[in-house]
Kinemage of the C-alpha trace (Angstrom):
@kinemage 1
@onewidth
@group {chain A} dominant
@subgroup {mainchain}
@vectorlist {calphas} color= white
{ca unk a 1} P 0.000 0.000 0.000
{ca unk a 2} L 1.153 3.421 -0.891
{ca unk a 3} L 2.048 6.280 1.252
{ca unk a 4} L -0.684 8.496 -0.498
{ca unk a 5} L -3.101 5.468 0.484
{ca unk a 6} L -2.110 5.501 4.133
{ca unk a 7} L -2.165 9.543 5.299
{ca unk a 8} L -5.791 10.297 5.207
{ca unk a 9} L -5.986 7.326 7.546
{ca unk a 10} L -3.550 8.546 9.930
{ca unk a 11} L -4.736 12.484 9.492
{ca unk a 12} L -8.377 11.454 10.581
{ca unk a 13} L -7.704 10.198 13.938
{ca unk a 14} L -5.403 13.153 14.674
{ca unk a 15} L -8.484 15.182 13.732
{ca unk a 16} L -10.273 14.056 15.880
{ca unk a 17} L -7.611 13.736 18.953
{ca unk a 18} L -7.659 17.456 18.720
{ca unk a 19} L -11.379 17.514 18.469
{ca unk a 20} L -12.010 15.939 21.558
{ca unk a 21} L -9.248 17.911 23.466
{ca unk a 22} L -10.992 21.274 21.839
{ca unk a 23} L -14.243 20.047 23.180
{ca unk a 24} L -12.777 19.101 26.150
{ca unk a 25} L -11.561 22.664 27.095
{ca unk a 26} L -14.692 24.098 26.193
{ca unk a 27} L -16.313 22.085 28.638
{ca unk a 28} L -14.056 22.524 31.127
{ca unk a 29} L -14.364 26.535 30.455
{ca unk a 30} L -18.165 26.541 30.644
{ca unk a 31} L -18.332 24.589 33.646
{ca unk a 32} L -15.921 27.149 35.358
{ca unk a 33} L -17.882 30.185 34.508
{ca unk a 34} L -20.784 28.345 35.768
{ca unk a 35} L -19.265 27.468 38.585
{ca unk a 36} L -17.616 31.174 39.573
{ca unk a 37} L -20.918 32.960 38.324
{ca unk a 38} L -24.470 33.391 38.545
{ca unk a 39} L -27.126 33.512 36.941
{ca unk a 40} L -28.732 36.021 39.266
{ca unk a 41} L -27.124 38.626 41.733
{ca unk a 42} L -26.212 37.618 45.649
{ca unk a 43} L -27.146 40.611 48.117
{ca unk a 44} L -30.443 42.116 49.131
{ca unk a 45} L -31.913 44.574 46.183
{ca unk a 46} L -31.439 47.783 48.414
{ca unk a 47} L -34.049 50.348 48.113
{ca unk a 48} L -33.014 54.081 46.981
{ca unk a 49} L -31.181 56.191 49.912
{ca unk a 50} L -33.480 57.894 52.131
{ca unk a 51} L -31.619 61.694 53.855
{ca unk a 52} L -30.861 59.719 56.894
{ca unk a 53} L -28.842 56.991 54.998
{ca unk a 54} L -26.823 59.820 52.980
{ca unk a 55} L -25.934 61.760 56.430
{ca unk a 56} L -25.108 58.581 57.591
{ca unk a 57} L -22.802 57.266 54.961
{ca unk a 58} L -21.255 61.002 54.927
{ca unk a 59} L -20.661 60.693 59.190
{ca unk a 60} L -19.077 57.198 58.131
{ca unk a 61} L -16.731 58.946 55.364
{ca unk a 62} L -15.938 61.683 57.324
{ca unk a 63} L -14.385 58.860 59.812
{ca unk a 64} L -11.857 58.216 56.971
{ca unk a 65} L -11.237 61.445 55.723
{ca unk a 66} L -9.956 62.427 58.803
{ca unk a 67} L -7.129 59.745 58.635
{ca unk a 68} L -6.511 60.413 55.140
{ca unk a 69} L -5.267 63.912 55.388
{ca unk a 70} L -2.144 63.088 57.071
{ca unk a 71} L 0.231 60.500 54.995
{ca unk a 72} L 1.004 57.014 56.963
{ca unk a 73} L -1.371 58.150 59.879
{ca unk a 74} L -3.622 55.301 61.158
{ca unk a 75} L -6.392 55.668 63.116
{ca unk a 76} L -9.479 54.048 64.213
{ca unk a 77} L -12.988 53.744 62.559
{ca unk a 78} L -16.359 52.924 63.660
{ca unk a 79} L -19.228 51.531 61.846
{ca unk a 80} L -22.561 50.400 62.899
{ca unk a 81} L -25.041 48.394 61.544
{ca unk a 82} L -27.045 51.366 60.177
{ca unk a 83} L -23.598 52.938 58.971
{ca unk a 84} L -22.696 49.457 57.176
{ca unk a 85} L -26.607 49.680 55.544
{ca unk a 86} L -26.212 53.191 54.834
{ca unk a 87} L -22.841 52.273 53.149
{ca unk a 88} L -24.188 49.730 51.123
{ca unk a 89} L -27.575 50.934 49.918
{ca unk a 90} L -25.816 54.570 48.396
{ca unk a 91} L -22.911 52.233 46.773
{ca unk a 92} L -25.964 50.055 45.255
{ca unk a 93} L -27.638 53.309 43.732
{ca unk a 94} L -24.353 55.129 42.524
{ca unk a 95} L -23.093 51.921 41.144
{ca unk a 96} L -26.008 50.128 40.056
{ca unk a 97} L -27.135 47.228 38.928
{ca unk a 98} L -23.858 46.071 40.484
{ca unk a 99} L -24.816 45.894 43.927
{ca unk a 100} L -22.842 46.144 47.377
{ca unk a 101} L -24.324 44.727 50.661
{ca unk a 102} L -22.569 44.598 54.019
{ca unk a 103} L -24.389 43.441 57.490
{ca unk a 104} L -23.415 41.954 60.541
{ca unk a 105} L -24.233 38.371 60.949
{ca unk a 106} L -22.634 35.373 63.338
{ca unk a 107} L -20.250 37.516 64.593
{ca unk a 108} L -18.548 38.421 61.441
{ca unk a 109} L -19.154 41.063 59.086
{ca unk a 110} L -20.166 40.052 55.816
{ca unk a 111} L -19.812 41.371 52.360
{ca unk a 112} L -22.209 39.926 49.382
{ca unk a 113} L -20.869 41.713 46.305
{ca unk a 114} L -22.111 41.808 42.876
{ca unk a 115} L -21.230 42.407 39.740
{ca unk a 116} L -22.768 42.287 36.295
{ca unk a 117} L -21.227 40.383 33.588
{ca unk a 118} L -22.209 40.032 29.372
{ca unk a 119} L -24.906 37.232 28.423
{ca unk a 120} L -26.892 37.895 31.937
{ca unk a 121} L -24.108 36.385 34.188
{ca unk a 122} L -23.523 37.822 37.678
{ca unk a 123} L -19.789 38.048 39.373
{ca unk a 124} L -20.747 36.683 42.505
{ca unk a 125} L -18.386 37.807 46.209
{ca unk a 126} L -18.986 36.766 49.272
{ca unk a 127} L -16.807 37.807 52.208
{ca unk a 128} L -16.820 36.941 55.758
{ca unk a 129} L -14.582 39.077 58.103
{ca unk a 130} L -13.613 38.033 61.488
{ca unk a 131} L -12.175 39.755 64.303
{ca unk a 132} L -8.355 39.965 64.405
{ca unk a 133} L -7.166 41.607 67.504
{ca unk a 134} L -3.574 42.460 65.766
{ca unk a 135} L -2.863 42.706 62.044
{ca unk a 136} L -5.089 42.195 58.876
{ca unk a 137} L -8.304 39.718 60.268
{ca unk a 138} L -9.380 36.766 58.574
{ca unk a 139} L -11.538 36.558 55.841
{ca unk a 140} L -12.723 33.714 53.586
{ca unk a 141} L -14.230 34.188 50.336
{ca unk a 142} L -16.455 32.577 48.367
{ca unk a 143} L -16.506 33.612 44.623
{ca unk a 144} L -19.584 32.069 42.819
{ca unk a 145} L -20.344 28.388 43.817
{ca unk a 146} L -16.287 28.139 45.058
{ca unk a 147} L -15.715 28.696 48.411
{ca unk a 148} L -11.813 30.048 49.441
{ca unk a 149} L -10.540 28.942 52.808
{ca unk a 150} L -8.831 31.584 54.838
{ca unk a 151} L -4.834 30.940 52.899
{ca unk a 152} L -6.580 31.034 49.516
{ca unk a 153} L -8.401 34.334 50.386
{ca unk a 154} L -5.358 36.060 51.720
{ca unk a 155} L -3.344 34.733 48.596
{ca unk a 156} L -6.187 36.367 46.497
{ca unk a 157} L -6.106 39.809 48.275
{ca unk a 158} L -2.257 39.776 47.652
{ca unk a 159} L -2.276 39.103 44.544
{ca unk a 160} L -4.745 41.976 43.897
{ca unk a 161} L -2.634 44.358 46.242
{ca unk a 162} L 0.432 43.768 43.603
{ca unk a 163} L -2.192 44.069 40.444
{ca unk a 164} L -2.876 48.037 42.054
{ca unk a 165} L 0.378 48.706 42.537
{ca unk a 166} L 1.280 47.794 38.846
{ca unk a 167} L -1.373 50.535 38.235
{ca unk a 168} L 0.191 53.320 40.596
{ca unk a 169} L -2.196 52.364 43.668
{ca unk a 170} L 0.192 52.283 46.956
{ca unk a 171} L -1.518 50.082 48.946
{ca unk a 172} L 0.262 49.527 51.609
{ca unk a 173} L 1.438 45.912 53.598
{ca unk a 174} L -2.005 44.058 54.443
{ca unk a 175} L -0.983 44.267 58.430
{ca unk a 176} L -0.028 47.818 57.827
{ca unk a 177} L -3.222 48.570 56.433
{ca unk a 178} L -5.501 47.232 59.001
{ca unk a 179} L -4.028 47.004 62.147
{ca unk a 180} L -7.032 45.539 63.640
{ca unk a 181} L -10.277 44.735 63.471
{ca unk a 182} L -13.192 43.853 65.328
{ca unk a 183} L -17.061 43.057 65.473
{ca unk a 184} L -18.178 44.683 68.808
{ca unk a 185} L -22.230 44.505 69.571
{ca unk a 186} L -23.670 46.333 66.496
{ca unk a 187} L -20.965 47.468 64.634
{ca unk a 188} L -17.651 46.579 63.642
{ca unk a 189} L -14.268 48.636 64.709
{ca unk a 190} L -11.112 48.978 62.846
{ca unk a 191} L -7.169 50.527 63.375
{ca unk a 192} L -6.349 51.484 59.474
{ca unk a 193} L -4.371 53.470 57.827
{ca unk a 194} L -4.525 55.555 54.617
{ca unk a 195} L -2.886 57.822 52.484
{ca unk a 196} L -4.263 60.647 49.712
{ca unk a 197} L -2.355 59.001 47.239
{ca unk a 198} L -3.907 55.158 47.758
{ca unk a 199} L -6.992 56.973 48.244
{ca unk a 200} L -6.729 59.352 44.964
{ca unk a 201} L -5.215 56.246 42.739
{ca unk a 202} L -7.802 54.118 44.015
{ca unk a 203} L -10.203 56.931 42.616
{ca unk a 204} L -8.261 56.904 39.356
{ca unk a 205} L -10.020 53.623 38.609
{ca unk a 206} L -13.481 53.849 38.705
{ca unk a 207} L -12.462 57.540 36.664
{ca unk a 208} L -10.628 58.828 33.914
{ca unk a 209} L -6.649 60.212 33.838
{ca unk a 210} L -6.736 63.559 33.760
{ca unk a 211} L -3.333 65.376 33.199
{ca unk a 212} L -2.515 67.425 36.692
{ca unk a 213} L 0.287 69.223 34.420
{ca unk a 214} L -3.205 70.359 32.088
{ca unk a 215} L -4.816 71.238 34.786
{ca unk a 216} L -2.520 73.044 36.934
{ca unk a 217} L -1.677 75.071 33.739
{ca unk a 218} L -4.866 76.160 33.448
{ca unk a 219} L -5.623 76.746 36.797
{ca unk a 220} L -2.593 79.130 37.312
{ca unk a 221} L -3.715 80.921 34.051
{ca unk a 222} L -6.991 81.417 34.986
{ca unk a 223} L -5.805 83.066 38.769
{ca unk a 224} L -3.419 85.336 37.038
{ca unk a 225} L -6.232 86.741 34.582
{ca unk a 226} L -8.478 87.279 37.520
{ca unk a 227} L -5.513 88.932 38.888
{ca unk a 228} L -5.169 91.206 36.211
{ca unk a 229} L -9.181 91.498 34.741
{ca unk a 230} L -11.494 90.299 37.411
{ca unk a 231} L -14.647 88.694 36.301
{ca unk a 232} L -17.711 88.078 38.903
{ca unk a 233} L -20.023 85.914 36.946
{ca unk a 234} L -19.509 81.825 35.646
{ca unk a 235} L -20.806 82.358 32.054
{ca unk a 236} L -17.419 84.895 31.634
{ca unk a 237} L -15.119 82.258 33.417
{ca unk a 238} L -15.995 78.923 31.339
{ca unk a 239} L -15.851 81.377 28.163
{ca unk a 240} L -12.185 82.434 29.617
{ca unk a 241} L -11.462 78.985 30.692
{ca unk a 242} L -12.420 77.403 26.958
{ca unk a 243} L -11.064 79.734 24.874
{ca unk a 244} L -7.500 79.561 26.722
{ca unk a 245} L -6.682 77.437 23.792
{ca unk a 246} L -8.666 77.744 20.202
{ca unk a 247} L -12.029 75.491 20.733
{ca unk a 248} L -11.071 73.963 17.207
{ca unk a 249} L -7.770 71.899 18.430
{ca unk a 250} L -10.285 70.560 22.351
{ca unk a 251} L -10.071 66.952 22.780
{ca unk a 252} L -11.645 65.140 25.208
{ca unk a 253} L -8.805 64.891 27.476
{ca unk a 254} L -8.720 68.941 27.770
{ca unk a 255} L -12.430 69.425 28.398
{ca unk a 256} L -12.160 67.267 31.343
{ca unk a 257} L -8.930 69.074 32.439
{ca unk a 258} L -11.219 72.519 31.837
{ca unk a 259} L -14.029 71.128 34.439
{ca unk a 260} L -11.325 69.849 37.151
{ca unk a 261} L -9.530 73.371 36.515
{ca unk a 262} L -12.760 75.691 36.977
{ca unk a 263} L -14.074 73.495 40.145
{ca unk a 264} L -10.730 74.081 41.914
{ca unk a 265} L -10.893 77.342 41.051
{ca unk a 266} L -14.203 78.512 41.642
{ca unk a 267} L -15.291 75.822 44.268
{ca unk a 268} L -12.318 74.391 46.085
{ca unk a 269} L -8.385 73.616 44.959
{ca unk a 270} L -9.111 70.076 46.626
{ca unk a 271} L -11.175 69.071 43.583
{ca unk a 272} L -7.760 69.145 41.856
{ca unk a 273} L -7.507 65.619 43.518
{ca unk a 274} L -9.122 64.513 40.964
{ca unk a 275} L -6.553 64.700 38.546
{ca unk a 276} L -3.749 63.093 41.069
{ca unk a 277} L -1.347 65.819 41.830
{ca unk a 278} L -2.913 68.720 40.052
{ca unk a 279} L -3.500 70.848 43.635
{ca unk a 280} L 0.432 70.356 44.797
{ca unk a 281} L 1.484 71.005 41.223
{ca unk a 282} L -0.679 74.904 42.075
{ca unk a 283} L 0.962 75.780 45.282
{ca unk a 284} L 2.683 78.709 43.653
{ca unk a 285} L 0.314 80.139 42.001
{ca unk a 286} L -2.716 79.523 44.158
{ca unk a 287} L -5.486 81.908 44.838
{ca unk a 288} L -8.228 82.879 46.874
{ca unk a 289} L -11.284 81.545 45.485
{ca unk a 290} L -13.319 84.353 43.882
{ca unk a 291} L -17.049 85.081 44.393
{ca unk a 292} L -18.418 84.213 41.278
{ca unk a 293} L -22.069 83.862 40.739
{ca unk a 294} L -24.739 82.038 38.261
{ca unk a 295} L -27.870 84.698 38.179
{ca unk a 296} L -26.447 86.178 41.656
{ca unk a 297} L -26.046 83.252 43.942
{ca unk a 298} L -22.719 82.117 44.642
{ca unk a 299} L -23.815 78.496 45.431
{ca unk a 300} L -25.117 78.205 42.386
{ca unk a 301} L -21.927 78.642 40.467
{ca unk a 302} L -20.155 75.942 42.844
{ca unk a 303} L -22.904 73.079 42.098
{ca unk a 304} L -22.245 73.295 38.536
{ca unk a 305} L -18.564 73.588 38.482
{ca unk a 306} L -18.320 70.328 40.702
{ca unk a 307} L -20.969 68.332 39.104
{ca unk a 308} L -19.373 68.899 35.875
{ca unk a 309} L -15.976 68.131 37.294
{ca unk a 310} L -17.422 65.101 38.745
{ca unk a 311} L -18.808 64.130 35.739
{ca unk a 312} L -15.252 65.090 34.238
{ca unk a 313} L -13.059 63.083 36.891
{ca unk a 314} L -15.668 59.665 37.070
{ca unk a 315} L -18.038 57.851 36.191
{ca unk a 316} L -21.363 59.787 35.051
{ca unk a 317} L -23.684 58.095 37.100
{ca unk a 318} L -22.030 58.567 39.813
{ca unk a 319} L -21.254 62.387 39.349
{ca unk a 320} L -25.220 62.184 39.002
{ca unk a 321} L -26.028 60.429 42.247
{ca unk a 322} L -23.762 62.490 44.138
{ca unk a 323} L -25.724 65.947 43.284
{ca unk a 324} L -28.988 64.057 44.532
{ca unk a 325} L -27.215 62.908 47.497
{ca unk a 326} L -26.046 66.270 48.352
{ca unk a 327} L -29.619 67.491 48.567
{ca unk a 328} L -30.784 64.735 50.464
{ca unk a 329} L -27.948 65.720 53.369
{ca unk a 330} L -29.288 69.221 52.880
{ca unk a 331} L -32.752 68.368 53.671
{ca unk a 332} L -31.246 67.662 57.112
{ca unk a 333} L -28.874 70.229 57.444
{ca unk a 334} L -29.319 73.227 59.651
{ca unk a 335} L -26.209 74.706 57.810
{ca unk a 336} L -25.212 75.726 54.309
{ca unk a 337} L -22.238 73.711 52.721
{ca unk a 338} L -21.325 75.530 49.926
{ca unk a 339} L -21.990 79.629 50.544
{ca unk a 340} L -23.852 82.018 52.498
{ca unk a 341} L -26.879 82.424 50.901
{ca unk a 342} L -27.341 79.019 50.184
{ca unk a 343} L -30.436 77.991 51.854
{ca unk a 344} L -30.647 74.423 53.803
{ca unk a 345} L -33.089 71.658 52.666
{ca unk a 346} L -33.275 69.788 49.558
{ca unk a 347} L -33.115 72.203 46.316
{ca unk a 348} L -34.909 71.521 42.835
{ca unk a 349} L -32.809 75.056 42.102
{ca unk a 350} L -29.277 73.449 43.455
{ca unk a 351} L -30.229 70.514 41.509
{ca unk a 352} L -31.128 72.417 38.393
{ca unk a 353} L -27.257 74.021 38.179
{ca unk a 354} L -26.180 69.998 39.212
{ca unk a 355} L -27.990 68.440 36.566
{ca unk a 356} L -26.889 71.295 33.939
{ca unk a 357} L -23.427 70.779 34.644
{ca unk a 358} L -23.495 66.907 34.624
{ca unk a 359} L -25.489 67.229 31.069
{ca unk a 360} L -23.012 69.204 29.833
{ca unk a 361} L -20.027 67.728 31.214
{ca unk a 362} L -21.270 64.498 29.937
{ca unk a 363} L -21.217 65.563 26.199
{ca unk a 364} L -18.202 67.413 26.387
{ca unk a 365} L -16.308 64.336 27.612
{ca unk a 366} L -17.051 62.741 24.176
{ca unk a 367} L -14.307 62.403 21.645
{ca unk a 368} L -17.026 63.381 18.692
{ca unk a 369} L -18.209 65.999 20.790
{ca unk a 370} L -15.720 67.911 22.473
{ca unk a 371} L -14.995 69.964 19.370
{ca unk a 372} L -18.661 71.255 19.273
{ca unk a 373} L -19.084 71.711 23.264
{ca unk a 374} L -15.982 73.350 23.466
{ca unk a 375} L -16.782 76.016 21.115
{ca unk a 376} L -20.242 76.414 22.531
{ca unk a 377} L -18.963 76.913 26.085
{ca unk a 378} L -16.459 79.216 24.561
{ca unk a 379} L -18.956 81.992 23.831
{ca unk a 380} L -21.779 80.398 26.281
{ca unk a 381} L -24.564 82.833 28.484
{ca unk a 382} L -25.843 82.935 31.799
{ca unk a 383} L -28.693 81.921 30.443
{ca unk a 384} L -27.616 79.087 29.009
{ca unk a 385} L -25.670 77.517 31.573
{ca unk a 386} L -28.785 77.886 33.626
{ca unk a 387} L -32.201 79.064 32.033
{ca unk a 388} L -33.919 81.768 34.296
{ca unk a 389} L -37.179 79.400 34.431
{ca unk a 390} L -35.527 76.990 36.519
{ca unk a 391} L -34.434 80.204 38.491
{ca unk a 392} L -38.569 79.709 39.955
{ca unk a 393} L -37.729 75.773 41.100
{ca unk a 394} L -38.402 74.831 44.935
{ca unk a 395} L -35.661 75.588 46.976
{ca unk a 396} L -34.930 74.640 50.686
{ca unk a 397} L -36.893 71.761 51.651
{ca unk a 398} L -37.068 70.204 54.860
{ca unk a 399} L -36.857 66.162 54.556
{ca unk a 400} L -40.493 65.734 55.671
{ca unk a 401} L -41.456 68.370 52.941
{ca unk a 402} L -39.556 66.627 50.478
{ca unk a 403} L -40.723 63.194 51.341
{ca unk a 404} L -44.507 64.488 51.677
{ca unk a 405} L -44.630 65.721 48.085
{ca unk a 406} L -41.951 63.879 46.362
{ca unk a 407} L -42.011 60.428 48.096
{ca unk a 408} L -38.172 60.167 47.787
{ca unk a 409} L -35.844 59.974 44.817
{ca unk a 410} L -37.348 56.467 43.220
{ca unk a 411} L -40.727 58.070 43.392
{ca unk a 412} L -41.976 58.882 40.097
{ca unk a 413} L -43.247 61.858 41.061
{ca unk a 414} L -39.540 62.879 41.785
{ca unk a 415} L -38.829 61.381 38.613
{ca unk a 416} L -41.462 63.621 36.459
{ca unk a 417} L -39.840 66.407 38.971
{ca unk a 418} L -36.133 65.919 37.404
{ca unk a 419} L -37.890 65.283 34.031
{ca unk a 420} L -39.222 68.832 33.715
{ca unk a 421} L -35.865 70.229 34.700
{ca unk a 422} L -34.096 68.156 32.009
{ca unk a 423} L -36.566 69.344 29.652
{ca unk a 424} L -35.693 73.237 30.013
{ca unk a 425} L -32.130 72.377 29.258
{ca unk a 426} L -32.906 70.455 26.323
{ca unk a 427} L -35.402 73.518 25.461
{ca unk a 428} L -32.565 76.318 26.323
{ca unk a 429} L -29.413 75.049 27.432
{ca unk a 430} L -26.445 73.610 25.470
{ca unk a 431} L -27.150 71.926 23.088
């Protein structure tokens, strides 16, 4: 027999060899996704934030702010159960449909974490945290249907504290960054420490890069043209701020360096945190923050240069839930955060400026659009940054007021509330 006769005889059953091992793999792939996903999401379906749960989760952050303004310093934090729920139902809304759920519960804290995934599958986390009266405590994970044992867990978090660090995080040694921890009757307590930069690179992820060199350059321009040619309203400083440079050559990149440059400007230089290093990189040129004012109020200017930073420096929906979070804390508060002037309670008028800097942020950020939006917000109006009819929105409300008439924010009569605002800008703002 020739050899011609033979090969197709000897090619077929390596065929098939490679076949089954392809099939094989497949299989073996499937079963694993099955396996470390869902088919639904773990964790309770948290309702919307009430004003309580935002002045909560604010008294909770304020715990770590503290410890973050001094590098290396460790401190400790307290959280109870309503802080944990307060925690967890705000990170559900900003970051939903993932959803976030922490709880006390046979004297651990535990964690159920969600995440969506493509064809309907759910990234599943669960955590259970343990008291550790010196050093990082003990946790063991279950991911999906797999359950980690404590090494495996601690192997995991490792592994992901050398993946941030390849992306500029500094996290630092596991028993450096918790010192301790402990579930005491209610709550849980914790020694940890932090630093602005693990804090601001941390931030970098969920957000965009934003050159601090772009910024700080036109935040020191901006302060030495106010120096020199004072102007008291916002329309005049985004028209200064966006023509710095001709509107025809914006990018992306440099609208959201415009936004971050404006809010530490006109609100506070600490937004420049938002672009890593931007507020050091100002230290000698830094200003006094001018009163500037959107149809005569002050705070009105400052809730649309953050919320279109914001929008700028993360992710949109979360630069949207923070302006209705804001107002929510104001319902409650007996003093103005931004400006005197500024009246307590929750404001459909704050909100108004919040939304119409979010809206516009949003479509500046665009590659396709920043061309367009920069030249518009190069020669832009009052006016158009905030149409006087939303000048006659409800401003002030107490929490009960709010909650009589609006129900809370995933009412729909809140909803049709917001709608009507969103439909003067599309009527008269940017466009």
């Amino acid at each position: 027999m020739s050899t011609a006769e033979t090969t197709p005889d000897r090619v077929r059953p390596a065929r098939h060899r490679w076949r089954r091992v392809l099939l094989i793999l497949a299989a073996l792939l499937v079963g694993a996704v099955l396996l470390l996903t869902g088919g639904s999401p773990i964790g309770r379906a948290l309702p919307a934030p009430t004003a309580d749960q935002v002045g909560a989760a604010r008294a909770a952050a304020m715990q770590l702010r503290v410890l973050r303004t001094t590098p290396g310093a460790s401190g400790m934090v307290r959280f109870s159960g309503m802080d944990l729920r307060a925690i967890s139902t705000l990170a559900s809304h900003g970051f939903a449909p993932d959803r976030l759920d922490a709880y006390l519960a046979d004297g651990a804290l535990r964690i159920d974490a969600a995440h969506r995934l493509p064809l309907g599958r759910w990234l599943n986390v669960a955590l259970a945290v343990r008291s550790q009266p010196k050093g990082f405590p003990s946790i063991r994970m279950t991911v999906g249907h797999v359950p980690l044992g404590e090494g495996m867990t601690r192997f995991v978090i490792r592994t992901a504290r050398w993946l941030l660090a390849k992306r500029d995080v500094p996290v630092p040694p596991l028993d450096t960054l918790v010192r301790s921890f402990t579930v005491v009757p209610g709550g849980v307590a914790a020694d940890i420490t932090l630093s602005p930069s693990m804090i601001e690179g941390l931030a970098r992820l969920d957000g965009h890069r934003i050159d601090p060199a772009q910024v700080a350059q036109i935040y020191c321009t901006l302060g030495r043209l106010q120096g020199s040619a004072p102007l008291d309203d916002v329309a005049a400083q985004v028209r200064r701020a966006f023509a710095l440079q001709s509107p025809a050559t914006a990018t992306a990149e440099r609208n959201r360096a415009t936004f971050v440059a404006l809010a530490m400007f006109l609100v506070d230089p600490g937004a420049g945190e938002m672009a890593g290093n931007a507020r050091e990189r100002t230290d000698g040129c830094r200003v006094a923050v001018p009163v500037v004012t959107l149809h005569g109020r002050a705070d009105l200017t400052m809730h649309w240069s953050l919320s279109a930073a914001l929008t700028a420096g993360s992710s949109t929906q979360i630069a949207q839930a923070m302006g209705t979070w804001k107002e929510l804390a104001d319902s409650l508060s007996k003093q103005s955060e931004f400006a005197v002037g500024d009246p307590t309670g929750f404001s459909f008028l704050d909100l108004s400026a919040d939304r119409s800097g979010f809206r516009i942020a949003t479509v500046a950020v665009e590659p396709g659009e920043a061309v367009r939006i920069a030249t518009a917000l190069s020669g832009v109006t009052e006016d158009q940054i905030l149409p006087p009819a939303l000048m006659a929105q409800q401003d002030g409300l107490t929490n009960q007021q709010f909650v009589r008439h609006f129900g809370g924010i995933a009412d729909p009569r809140y909803d049709a509330a917001v709608g009507r605002i969103d439909a003067v800008l599309d009527a008269a703002g940017i466009k």
